[in-house]
Structures are given as structure tokens and as C-alpha cells.
LUMVO-756378 format. One record per residue (C-alpha): residue number from 1; x, y, z. Coordinates in nm, 4 decimals. Last residue first. Layout:
<recs>
<rec NUM,<X,Y,Z>>
...
</recs>
This chain:
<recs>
<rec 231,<0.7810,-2.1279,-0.4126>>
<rec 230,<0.5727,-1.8045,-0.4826>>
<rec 229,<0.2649,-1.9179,-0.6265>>
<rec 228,<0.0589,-1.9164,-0.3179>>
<rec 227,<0.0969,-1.5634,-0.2746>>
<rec 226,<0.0022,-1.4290,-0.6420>>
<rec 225,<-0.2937,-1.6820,-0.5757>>
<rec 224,<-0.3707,-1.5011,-0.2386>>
<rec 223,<-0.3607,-1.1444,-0.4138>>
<rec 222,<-0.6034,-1.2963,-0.6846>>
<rec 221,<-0.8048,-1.4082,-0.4525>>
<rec 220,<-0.8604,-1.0635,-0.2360>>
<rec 219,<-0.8822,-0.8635,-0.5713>>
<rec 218,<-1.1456,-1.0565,-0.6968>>
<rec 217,<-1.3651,-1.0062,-0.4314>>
<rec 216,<-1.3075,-0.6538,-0.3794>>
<rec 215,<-1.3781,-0.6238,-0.6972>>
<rec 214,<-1.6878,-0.7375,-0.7283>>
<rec 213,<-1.7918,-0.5539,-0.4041>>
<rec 212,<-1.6612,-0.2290,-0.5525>>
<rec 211,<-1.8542,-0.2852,-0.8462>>
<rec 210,<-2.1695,-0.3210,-0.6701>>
<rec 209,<-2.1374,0.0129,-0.4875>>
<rec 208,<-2.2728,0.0172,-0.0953>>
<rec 207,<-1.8995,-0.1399,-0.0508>>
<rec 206,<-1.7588,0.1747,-0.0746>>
<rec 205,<-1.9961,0.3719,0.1899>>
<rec 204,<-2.1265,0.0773,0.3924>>
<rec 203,<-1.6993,-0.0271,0.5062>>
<rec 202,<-1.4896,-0.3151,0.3782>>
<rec 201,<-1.2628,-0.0770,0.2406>>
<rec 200,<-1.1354,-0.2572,-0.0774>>
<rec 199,<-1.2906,-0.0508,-0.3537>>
<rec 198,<-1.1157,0.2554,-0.1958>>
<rec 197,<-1.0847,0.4619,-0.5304>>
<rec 196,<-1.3768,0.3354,-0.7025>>
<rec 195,<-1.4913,0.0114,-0.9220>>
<rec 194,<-1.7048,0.0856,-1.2428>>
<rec 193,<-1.4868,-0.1580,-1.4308>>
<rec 192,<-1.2174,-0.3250,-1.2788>>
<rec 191,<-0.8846,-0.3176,-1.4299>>
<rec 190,<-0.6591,-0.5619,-1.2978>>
<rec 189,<-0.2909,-0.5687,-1.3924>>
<rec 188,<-0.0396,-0.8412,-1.3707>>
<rec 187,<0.2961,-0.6948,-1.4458>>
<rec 186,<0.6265,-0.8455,-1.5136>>
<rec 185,<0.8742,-0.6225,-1.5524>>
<rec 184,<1.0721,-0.6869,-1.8887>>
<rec 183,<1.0006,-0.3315,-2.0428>>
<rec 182,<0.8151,-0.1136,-1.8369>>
<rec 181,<0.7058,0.1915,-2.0607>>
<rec 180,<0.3439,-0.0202,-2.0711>>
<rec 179,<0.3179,-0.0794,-1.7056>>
<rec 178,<0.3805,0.3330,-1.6795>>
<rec 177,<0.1346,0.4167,-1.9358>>
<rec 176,<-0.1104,0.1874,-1.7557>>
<rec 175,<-0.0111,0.3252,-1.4579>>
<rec 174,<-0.1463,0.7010,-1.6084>>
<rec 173,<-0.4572,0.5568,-1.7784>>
<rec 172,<-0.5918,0.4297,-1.3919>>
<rec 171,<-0.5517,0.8302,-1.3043>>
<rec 170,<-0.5797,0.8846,-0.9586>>
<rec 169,<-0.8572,1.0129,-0.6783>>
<rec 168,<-1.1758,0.9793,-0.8307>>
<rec 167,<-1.1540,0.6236,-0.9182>>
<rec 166,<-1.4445,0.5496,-1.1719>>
<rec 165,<-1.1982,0.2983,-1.3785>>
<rec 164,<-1.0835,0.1086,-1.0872>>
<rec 163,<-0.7099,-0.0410,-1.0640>>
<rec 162,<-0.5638,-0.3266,-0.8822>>
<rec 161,<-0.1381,-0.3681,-1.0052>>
<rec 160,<0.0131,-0.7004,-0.9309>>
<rec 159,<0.3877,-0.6642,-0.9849>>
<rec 158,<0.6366,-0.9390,-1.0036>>
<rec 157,<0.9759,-0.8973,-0.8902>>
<rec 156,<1.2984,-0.8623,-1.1766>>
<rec 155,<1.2677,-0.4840,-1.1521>>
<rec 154,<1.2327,-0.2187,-1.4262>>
<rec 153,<0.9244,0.0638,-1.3412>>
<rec 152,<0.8428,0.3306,-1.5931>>
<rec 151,<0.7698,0.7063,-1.5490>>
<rec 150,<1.0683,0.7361,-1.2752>>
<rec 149,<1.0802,0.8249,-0.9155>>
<rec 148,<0.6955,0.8005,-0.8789>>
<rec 147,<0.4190,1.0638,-0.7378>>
<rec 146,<0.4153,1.3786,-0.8440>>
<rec 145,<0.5300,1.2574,-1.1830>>
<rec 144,<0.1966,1.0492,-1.2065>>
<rec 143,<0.1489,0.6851,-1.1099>>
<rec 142,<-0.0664,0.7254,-0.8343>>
<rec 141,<-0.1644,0.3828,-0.6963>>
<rec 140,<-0.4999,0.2277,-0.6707>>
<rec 139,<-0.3748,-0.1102,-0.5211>>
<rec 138,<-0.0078,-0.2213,-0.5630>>
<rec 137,<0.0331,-0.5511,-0.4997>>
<rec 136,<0.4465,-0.5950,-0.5028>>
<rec 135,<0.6618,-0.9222,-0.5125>>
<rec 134,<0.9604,-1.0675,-0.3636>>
<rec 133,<1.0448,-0.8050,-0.2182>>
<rec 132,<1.4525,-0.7900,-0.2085>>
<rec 131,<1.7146,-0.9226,-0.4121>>
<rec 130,<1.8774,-0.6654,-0.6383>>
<rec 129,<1.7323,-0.6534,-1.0248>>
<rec 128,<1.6050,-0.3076,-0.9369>>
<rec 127,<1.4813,-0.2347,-0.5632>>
<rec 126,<1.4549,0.1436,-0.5899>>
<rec 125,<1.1873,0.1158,-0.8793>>
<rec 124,<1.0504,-0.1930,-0.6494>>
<rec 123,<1.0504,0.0315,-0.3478>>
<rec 122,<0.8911,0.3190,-0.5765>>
<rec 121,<0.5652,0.0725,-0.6571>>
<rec 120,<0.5295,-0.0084,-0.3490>>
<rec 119,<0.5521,0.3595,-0.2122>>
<rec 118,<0.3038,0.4807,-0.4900>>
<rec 117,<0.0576,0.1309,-0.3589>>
<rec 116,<0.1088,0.2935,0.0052>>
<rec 115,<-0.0210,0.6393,-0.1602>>
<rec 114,<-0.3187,0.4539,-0.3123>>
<rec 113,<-0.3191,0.1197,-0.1273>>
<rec 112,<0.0053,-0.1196,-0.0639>>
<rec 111,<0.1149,-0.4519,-0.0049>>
<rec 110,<0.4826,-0.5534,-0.0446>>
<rec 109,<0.6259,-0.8960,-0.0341>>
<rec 108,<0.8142,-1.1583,0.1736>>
<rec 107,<0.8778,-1.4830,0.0546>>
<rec 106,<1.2437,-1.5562,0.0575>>
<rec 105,<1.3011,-1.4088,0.3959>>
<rec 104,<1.0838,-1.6840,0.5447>>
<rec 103,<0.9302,-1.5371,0.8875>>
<rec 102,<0.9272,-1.7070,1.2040>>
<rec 101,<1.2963,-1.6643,1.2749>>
<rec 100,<1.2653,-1.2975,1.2670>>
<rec 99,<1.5795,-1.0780,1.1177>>
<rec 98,<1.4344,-1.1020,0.7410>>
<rec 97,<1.1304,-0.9365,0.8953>>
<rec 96,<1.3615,-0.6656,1.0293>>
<rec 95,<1.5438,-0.6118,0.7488>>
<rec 94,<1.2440,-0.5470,0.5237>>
<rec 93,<1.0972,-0.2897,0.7893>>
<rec 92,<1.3815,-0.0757,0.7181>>
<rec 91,<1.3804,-0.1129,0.3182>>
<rec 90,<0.9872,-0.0163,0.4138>>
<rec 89,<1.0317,0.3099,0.6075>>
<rec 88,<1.3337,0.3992,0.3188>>
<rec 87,<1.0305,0.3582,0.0759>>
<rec 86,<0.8231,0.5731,0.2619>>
<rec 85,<1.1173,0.8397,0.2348>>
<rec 84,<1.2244,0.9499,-0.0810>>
<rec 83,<0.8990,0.9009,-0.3436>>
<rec 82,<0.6303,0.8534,-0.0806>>
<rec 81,<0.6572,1.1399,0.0756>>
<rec 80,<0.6538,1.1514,0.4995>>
<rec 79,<0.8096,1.4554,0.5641>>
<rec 78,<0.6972,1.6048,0.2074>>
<rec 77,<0.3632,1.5987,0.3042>>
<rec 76,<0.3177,1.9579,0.4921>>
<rec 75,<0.4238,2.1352,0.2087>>
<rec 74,<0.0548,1.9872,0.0969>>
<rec 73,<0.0692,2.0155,-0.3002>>
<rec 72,<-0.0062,1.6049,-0.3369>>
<rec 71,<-0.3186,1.7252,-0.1351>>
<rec 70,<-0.6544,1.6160,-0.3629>>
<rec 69,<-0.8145,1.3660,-0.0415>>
<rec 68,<-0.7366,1.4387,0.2507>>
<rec 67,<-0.4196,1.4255,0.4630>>
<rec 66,<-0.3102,1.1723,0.7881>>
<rec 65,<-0.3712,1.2542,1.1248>>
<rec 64,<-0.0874,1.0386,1.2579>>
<rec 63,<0.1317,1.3253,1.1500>>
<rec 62,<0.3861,1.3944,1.3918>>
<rec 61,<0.6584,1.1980,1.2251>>
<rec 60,<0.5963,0.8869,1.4709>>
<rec 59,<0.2149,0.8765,1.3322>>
<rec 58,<0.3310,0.9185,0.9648>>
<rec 57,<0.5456,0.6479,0.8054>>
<rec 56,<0.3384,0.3708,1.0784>>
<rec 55,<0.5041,0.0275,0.9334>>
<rec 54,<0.2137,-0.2920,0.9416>>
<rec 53,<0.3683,-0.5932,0.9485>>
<rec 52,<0.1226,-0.9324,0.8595>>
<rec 51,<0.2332,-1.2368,0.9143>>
<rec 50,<0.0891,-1.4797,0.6691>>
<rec 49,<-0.0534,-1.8228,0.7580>>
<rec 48,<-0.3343,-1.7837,0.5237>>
<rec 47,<-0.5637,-1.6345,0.8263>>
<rec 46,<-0.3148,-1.4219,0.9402>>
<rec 45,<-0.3409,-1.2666,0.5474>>
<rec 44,<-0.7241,-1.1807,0.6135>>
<rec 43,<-0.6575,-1.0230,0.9731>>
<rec 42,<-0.4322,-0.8366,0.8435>>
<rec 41,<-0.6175,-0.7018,0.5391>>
<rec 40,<-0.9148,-0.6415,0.7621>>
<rec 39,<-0.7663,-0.4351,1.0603>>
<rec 38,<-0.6115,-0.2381,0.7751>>
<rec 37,<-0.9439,-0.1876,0.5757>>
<rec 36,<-1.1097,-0.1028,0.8706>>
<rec 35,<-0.8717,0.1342,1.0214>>
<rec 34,<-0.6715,0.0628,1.2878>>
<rec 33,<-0.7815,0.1494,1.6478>>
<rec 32,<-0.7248,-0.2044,1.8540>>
<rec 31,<-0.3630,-0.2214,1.6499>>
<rec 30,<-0.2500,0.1389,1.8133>>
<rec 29,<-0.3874,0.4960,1.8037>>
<rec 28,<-0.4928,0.6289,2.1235>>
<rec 27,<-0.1645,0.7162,2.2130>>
<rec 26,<-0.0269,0.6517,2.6161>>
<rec 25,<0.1855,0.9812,2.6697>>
<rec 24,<0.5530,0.9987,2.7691>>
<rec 23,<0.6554,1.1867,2.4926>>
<rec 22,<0.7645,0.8570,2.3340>>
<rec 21,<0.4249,0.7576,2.3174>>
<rec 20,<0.3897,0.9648,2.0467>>
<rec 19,<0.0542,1.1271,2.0082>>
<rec 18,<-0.2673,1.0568,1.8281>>
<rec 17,<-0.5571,1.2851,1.8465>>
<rec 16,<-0.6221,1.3321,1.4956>>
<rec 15,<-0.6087,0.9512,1.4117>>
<rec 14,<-0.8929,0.9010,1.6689>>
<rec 13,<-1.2366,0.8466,1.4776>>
<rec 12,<-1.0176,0.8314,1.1288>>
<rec 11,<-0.9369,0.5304,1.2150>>
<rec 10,<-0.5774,0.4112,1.1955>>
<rec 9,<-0.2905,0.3761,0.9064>>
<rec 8,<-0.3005,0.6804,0.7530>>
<rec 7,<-0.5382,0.8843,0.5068>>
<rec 6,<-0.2387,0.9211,0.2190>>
<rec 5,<-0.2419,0.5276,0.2243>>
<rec 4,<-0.0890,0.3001,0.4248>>
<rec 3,<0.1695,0.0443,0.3624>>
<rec 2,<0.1387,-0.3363,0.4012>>
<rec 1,<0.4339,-0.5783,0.4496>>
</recs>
């Protein structure tokens, strides 16, 4: 399962004139008009035999648009937050995939960038020692007060954690705190030097900066090894 970030889940050439197609009007945002990094992630884990599910937390709230950068104090947020309701977006999506017979309910596991990786990491704080996700890959998450139920995280599901020390956007200190208050979670954390916020957007912009291609890299085949290993 992979959750969006604060930007949403499709381009940003047409995100700001979605609409719900349950007002009777055909949207313009839909799989053809993801964004890059989405279209790419998917693609990337259909082509390891993974299905990939996508849950939209803003577009059928009204706010397919998505917010900029710096806008945790946005009233405007709190509809689609990813401390109380995100993670209810993803419990939902959970039972779903369980409900499809082409999907093994004993392998499915979270995916999520910057505000997404916030949500993943909140599911898992929601999640406990209860059977659930089988594992979380958090990339780029905030890990502030702002941004997490609780300042440590204590589940029995593995946790990858991606993290760039010249990300402009979050603090990688701050989850580093927060792996290092959570006793008996098991964490696998990357750090990669020089790497931005975004390192994983195949696009010019991030990938123009040699660290984000190294860790792009790295990323990708780690999060297939974390895959793999779950028997």
C-alpha cells in the first residue's frame, strides 16, 4: 500500500483541477495523471509481482490539490491529517486487500513518502503488537509532535526508515530520536548523505543531484530485499 505525500497523489499539471466524479463530472486526475514518483513506484513493485494500491486521502475530501511545502499550520489540513485520519484511509484499504483473492494477507505492507511516511509510521503506532502490516518503509517522514501520535513507535512489524541529511523539509535528527525512544521495534534506518527531501522522484530537478541518484538506488533494493524476506 503506498500513501502520498503532503503534495498528493497526481501531477501537479492537473491536481488543481480535479473534481469528484461523484458530482457527476469526469476528473482529470486518475492512474494516467499520477505523479512521477507514484506512476514509478507502482510500476516498479508490478514488476516484482507486487500489487500496488494506491488510497487518494485528499482528492475525495475536496483537496486533490494538495499543500506546499512549510504548511503543517494550514487549518485547511486537518481534514485529511495524518495523525487521525490517513491512518483510518489505510486500516480501510487493509481490509480490502485482505478481501482480494489475488493478494496474500500475510504479506502486505505500507509504503509511504514525507507526509505518507508520517501516516506509516502512525498506522504502525496505531497497529501495536496486533496483526496487521506486515512491515512499514517510511521515506522522509516528519517525526515531530506536529506530526506523530507519540514520540516513539512500539510495534512487533519491521520498519525501514529512508532519510537525507540536506532534506529541507523535515528533521532526519528528529526520527532518529524517535527510532532511538523505540524500544523493541525493529528499525532499519538509512541515512544518506547529501540526499534531499524527494530523493526518489525520478524527475531532472531531484535526480540532477548525485546524492539523490545514489540513493535512490539504494533505497529501491533495499525496499525489495525488505520484501523478499518476508516468508
Amino acid at each position: 500500500m503506498l500513501l502520498h505525500g503532503r503534495a498528493g497523489l497526481y501531477s501537479s499539471n492537473v491536481n488543481r483541477d480535479c473534481t469528484l466524479v461523484a458530482r457527476g463530472v469526469t476528473s482529470p486526475c486518475n492512474a494516467a495523471t499520477l505523479s512521477m514518483r507514484h506512476r514509478m513506484w507502482g510500476e516498479f513493485w508490478a514488476a516484482h509481482g507486487v500489487l500496488a494500491l494506491l488510497p487518494d486521502s485528499f482528492g475525495p475530501r475536496g483537496k486533490a490539490h494538495g499543500f506546499g511545502r512549510f504548511t503543517h499550520g494550514d487549518p485547511d489540513r486537518d481534514d485529511v491529517n495524518e495523525k487521525t485520519v490517513r491512518p483510518l484511509d489505510a486500516e480501510g484499504a487493509l481490509g480490502f486487500l485482505r478481501a482480494r483473492a489475488d493478494v496474500d494477507a500475510r504479506r502486505i505492507f505500507l509504503q509511504g513518502w514525507s507526509n505518507g511516511g508520517s501516516t506509516a509510521l502512525n498506522v504502525m503506532i496505531r497497529q501495536g503488537a496486533k496483526e496487521g502490516f506486515r512491515a512499514a518503509l517510511a521515506f522522509y517522514p516528519g517525526c515531530g509532535l506536529l506530526a506523530l501520535l507519540d514520540d516513539k513507535v512500539t510495534t512487533t512489524a519491521p520498519i525501514a526508515m529512508f532519510l537525507a541529511t540536506a532534506d529541507e523539509e523535515v528533521s532526519p535528527l528528529k526520527c532518529q530520536q524517535v527510532v532511538n525512544r523505540s524500544i523493541g521495534t525493529t528499525f532499519a534506518v538509512s541515512l544518506y548523505i547529501g540526499a534531499t527531501h524527494d530523493f526518489d522522484d525520478p524527475g531532472d530537478k531531484r535526480q540532477s543531484v548525485p546524492a539523490n541518484v545514489t540513493a535512490k538506488a539504494d533505497a529501491m533494493r533495499k525496499a525489495v530485499g525488505l520484501v523478499e524476506g518476508m516468508k
